[in-house]
PyMOL commands that place a pseudoatom at each C-alpha (Angstrom):
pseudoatom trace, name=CA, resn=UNK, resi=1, chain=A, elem=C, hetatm=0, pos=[0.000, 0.000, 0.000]
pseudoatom trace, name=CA, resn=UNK, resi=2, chain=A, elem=C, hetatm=0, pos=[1.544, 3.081, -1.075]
pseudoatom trace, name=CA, resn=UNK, resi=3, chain=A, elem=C, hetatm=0, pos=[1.177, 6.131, 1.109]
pseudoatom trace, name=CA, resn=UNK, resi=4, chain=A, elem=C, hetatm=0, pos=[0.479, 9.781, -0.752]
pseudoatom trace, name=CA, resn=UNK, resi=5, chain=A, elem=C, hetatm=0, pos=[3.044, 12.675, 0.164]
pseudoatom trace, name=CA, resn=UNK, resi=6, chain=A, elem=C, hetatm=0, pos=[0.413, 14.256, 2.902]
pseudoatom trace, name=CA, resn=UNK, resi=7, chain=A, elem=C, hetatm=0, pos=[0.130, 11.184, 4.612]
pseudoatom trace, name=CA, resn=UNK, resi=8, chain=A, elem=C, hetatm=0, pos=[3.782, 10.667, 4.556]
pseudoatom trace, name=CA, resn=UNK, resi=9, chain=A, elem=C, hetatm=0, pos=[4.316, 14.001, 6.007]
pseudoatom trace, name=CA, resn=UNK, resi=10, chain=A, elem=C, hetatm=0, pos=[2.046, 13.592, 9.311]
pseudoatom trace, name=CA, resn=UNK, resi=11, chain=A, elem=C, hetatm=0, pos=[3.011, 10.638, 9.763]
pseudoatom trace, name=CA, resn=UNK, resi=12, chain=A, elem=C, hetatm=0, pos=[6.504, 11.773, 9.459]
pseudoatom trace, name=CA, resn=UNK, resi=13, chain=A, elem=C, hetatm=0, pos=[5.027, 14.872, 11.871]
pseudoatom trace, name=CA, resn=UNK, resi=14, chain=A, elem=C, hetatm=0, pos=[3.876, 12.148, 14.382]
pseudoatom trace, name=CA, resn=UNK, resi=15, chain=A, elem=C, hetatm=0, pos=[6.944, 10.114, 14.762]
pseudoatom trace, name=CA, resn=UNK, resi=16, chain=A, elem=C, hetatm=0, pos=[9.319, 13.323, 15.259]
pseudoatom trace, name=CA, resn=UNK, resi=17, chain=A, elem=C, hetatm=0, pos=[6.973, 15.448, 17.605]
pseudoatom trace, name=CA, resn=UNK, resi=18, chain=A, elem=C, hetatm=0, pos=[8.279, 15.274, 21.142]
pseudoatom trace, name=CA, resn=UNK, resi=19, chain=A, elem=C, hetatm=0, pos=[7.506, 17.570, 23.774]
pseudoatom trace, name=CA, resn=UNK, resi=20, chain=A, elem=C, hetatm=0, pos=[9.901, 21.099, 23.145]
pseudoatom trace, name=CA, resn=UNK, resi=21, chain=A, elem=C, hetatm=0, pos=[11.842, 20.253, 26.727]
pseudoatom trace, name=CA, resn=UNK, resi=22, chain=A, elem=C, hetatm=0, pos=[13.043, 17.286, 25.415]
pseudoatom trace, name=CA, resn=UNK, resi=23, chain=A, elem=C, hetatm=0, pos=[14.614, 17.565, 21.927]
pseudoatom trace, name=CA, resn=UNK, resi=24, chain=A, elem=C, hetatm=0, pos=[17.927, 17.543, 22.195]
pseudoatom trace, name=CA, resn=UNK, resi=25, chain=A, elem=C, hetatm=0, pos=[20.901, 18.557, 19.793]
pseudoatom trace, name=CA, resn=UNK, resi=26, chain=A, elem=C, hetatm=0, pos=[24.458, 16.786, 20.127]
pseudoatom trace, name=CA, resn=UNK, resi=27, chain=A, elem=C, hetatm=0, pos=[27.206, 19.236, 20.514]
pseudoatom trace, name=CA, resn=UNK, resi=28, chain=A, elem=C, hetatm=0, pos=[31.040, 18.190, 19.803]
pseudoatom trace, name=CA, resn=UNK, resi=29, chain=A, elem=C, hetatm=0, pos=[33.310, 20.113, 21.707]
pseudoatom trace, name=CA, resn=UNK, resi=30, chain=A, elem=C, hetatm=0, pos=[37.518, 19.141, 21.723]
pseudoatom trace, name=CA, resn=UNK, resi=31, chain=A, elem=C, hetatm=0, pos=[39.323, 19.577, 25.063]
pseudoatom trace, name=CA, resn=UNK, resi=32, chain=A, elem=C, hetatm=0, pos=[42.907, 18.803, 26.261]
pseudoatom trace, name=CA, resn=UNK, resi=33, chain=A, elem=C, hetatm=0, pos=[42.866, 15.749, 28.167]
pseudoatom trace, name=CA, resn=UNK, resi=34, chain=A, elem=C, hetatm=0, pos=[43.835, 17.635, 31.277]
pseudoatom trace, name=CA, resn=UNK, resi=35, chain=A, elem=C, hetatm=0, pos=[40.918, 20.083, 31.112]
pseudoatom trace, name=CA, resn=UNK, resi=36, chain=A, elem=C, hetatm=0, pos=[38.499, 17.137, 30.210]
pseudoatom trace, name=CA, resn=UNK, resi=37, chain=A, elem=C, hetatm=0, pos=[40.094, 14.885, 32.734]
pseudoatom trace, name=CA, resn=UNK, resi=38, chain=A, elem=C, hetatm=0, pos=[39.591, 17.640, 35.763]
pseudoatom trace, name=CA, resn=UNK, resi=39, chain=A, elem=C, hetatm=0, pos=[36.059, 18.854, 34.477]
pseudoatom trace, name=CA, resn=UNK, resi=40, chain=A, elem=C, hetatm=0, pos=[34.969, 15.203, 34.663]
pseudoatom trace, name=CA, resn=UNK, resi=41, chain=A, elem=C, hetatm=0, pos=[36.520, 14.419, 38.237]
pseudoatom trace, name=CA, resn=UNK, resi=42, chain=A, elem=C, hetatm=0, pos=[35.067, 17.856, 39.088]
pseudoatom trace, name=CA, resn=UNK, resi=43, chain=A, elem=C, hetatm=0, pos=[31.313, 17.195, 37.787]
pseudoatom trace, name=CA, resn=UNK, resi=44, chain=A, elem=C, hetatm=0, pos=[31.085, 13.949, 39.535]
pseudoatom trace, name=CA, resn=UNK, resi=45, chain=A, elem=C, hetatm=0, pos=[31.833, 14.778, 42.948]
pseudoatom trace, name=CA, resn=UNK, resi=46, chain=A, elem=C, hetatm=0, pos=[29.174, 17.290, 42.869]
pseudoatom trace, name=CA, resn=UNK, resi=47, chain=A, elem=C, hetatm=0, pos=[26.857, 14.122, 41.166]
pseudoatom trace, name=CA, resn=UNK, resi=48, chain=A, elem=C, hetatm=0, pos=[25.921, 15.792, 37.954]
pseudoatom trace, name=CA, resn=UNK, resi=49, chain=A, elem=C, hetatm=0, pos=[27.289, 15.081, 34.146]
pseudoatom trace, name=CA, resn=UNK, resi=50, chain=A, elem=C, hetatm=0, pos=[29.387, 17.482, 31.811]
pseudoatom trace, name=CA, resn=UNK, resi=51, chain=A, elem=C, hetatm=0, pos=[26.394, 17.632, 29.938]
pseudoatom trace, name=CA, resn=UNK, resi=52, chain=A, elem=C, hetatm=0, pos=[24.418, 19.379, 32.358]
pseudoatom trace, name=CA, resn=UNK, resi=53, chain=A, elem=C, hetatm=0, pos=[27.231, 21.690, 33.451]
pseudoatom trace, name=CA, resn=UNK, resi=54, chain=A, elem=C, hetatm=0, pos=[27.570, 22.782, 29.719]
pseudoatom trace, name=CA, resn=UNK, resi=55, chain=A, elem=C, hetatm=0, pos=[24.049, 23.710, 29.808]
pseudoatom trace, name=CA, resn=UNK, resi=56, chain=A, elem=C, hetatm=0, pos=[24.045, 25.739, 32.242]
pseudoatom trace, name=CA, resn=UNK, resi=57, chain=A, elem=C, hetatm=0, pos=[27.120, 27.859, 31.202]
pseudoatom trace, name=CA, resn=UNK, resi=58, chain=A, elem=C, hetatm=0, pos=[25.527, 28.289, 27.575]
pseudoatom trace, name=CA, resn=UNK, resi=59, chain=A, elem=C, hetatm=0, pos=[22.325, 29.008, 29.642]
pseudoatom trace, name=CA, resn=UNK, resi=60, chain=A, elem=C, hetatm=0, pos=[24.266, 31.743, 31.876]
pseudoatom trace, name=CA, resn=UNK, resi=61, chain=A, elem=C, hetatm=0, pos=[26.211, 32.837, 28.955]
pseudoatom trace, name=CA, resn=UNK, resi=62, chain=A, elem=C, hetatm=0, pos=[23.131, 33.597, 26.737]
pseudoatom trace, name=CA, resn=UNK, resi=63, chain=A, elem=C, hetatm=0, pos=[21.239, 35.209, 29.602]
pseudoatom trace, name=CA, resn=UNK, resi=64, chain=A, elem=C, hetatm=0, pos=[24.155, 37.914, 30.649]
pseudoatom trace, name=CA, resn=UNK, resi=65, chain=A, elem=C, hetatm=0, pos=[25.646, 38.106, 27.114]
pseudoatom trace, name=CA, resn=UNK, resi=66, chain=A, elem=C, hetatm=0, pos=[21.464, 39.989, 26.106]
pseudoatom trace, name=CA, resn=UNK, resi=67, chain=A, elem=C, hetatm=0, pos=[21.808, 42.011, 29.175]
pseudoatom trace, name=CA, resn=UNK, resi=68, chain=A, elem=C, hetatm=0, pos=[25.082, 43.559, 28.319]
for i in range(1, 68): cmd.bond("trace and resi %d" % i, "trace and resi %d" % (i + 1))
show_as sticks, trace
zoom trace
């Protein structure tokens, strides 16, 4: 059964809609070893993941960088 371009787009719609909080994007960043090596020791003794901590620098960065 062949589907018609309309019905290919919803359903294409459906399977990609998530709720806004949770799509994600993958970001590559390169670090010397050391850096990475500290930032990871440092993130898990205060129980969270570089991921999050990266967040919430871009987060801070974006809200101070529209005030100045």
């Amino acid at each position: 059964m062949k589907t018609t371009r309309e019905e290919s787009v919803t359903l294409r719609a459906k399977r990609d809609s998530k709720p806004e909080k949770d799509v994600r994007k993958q970001l590559t960043i390169r670090l010397p070893l050391d850096v990475h090596r500290a930032l990871k020791i440092r993130v898990a003794e205060e129980g969270r993941n570089m991921g999050e901590l990266v967040e919430r620098l871009v987060r801070k960065y974006l809200v101070e960088s529209r005030q100045a």
